[in-house]
C-alpha positions as CSV (number, residue, x, y, z in Angstrom):
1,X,32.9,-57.9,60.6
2,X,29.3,-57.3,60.5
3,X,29.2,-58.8,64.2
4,X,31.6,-56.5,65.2
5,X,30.6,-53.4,64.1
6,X,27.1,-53.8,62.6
7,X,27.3,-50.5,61.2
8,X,30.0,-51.3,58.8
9,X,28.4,-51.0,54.7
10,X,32.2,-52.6,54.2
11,X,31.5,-55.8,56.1
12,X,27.8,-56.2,54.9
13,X,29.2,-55.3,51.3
14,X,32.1,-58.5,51.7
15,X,29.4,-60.1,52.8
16,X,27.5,-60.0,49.7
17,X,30.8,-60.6,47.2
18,X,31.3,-63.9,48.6
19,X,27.4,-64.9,48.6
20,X,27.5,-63.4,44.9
21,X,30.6,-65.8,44.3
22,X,28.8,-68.6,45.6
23,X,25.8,-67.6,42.9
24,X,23.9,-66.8,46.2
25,X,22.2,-64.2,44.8
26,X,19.3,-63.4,46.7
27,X,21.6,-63.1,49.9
28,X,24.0,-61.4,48.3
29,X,21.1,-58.6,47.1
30,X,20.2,-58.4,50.4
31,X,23.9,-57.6,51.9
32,X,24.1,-55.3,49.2
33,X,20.7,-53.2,50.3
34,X,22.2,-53.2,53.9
35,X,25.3,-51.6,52.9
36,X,23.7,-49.5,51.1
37,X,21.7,-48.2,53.9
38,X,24.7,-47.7,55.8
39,X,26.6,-45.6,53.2
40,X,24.2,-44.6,50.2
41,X,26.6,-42.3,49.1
42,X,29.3,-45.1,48.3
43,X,29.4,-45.5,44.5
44,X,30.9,-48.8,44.7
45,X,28.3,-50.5,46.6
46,X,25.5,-49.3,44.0
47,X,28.2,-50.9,41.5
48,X,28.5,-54.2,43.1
49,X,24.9,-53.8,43.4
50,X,24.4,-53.6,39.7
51,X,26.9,-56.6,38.8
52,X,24.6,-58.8,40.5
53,X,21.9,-57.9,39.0
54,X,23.6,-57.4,35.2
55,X,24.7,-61.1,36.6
56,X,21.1,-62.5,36.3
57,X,20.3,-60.4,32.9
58,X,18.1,-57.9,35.4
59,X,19.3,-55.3,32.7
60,X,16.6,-52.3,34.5
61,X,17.7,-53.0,37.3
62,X,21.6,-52.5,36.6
63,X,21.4,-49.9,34.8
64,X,19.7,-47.8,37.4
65,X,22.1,-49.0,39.9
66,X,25.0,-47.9,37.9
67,X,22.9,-44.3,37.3
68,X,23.1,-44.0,41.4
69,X,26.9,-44.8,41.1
70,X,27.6,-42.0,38.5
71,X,24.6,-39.8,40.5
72,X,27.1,-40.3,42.9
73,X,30.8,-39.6,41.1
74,X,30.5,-38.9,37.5
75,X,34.0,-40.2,36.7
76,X,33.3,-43.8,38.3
77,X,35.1,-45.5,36.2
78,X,34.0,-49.2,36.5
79,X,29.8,-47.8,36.3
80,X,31.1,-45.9,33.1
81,X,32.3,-49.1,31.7
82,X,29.6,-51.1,32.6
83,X,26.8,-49.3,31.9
84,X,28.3,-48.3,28.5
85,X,28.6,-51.6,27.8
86,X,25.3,-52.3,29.0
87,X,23.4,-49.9,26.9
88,X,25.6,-51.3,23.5
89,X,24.7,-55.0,24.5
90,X,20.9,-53.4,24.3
91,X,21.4,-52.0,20.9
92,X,21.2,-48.6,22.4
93,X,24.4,-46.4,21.0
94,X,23.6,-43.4,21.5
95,X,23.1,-44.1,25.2
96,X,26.5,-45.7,25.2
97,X,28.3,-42.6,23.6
98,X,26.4,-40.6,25.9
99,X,27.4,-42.7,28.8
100,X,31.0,-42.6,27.6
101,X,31.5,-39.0,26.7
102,X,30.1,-38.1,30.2
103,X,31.9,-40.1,31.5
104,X,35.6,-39.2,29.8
105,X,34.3,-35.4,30.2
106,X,33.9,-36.4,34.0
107,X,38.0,-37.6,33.9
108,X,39.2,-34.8,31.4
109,X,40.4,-37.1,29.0
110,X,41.3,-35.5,25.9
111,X,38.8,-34.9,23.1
112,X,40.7,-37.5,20.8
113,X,39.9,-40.3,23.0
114,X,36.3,-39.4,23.2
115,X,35.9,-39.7,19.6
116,X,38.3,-42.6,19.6
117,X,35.4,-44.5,22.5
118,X,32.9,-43.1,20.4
119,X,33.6,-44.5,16.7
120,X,35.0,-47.6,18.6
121,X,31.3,-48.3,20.5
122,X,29.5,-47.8,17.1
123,X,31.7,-50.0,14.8
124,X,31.9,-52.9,17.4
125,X,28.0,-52.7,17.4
126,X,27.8,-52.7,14.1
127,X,30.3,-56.0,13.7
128,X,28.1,-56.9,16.5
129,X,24.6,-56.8,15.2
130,X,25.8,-58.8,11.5
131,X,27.4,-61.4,13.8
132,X,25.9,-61.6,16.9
133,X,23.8,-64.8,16.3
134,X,26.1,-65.8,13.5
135,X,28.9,-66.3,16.0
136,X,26.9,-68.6,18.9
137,X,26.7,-65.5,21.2
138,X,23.3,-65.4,20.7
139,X,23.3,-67.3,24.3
140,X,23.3,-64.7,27.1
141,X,26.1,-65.8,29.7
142,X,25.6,-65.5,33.4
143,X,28.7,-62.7,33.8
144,X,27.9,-58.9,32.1
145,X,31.1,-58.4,31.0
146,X,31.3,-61.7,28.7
147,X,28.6,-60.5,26.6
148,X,29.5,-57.5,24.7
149,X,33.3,-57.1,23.4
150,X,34.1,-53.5,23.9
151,X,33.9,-53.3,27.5
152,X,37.0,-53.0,29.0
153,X,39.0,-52.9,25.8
154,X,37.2,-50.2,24.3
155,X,36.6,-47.5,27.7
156,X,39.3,-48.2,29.4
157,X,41.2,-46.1,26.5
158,X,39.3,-42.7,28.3
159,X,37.8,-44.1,31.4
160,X,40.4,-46.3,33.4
161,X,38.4,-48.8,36.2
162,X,39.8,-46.7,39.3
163,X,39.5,-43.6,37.4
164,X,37.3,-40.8,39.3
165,X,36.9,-43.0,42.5
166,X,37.0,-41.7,45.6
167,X,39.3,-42.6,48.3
């Protein structure tokens, strides 16, 4: 596709999801940038972006990327999830409410389910931080959303993947 039409962020971003399947990750980075270039105002490519680098445990640098994304659409739902999760695996809950109550504010959900998300980040941290190393998780995996349990479960309740995204 990127032979084609060398302007195409889709192609270069494809591109980089099968180099980043393959564990290819410097390539993959680089397809990534490109597309970015192309489109920067595509939240999903600064959301593929920060999967690779939540990927290698470059924790700044996801989190920054998933900023841009929500910079970009506030209700992004799969940068909501992910850099919620992000900021609990850290330890940091208040910047996981925050980034969840922005977040469901950004899809209306109902106040309920933002203090439903809310209680649910801080009790999972808390079972988190007596049994964290207790448990064997104490080894980071290679995949970001392996290593904290509320991810999807937990946000998906107010913030659906798709939710917010553009078409």
């Amino acid at each position: 596709m990127t032979e084609t039409n060398p302007s195409s962020a889709d192609g270069w971003s494809n591109m980089g999801l099968v180099l980043a399947h393959m564990d290819r990750f410097r390539d993959a980075e680089e397809m990534y940038k490109k597309a970015i270039s192309k489109n920067p105002s595509a939240p999903h490519l600064h959301d593929f972006l920060a999967s690779l680098y939540a990927r290698q445990n470059r924790d700044d640098e996801a989190r920054e990327s998933w900023e841009r994304a929500l910079a970009l659409n506030p209700g992004y739902g799969q940068a909501i999830i992910e850099l919620s999760a992000l900021e609990g695996r850290a330890g940091r809950l208040v910047e996981a409410v925050r980034v969840l109550e922005e977040g469901c504010a950004a899809v209306q959900a109902p106040p309920s389910v933002r203090a439903s998300a809310a209680t649910s980040v801080s009790f999972i941290s808390g079972w988190m931080s007596s049994n964290w190393r207790s448990s064997g998780w104490g080894k980071r995996p290679s995949r970001s959303r392996t290593r904290f349990p509320t991810s999807v479960w937990l946000i998906s309740s107010c913030c659906p993947a798709d939710a917010g995204r553009r078409h």
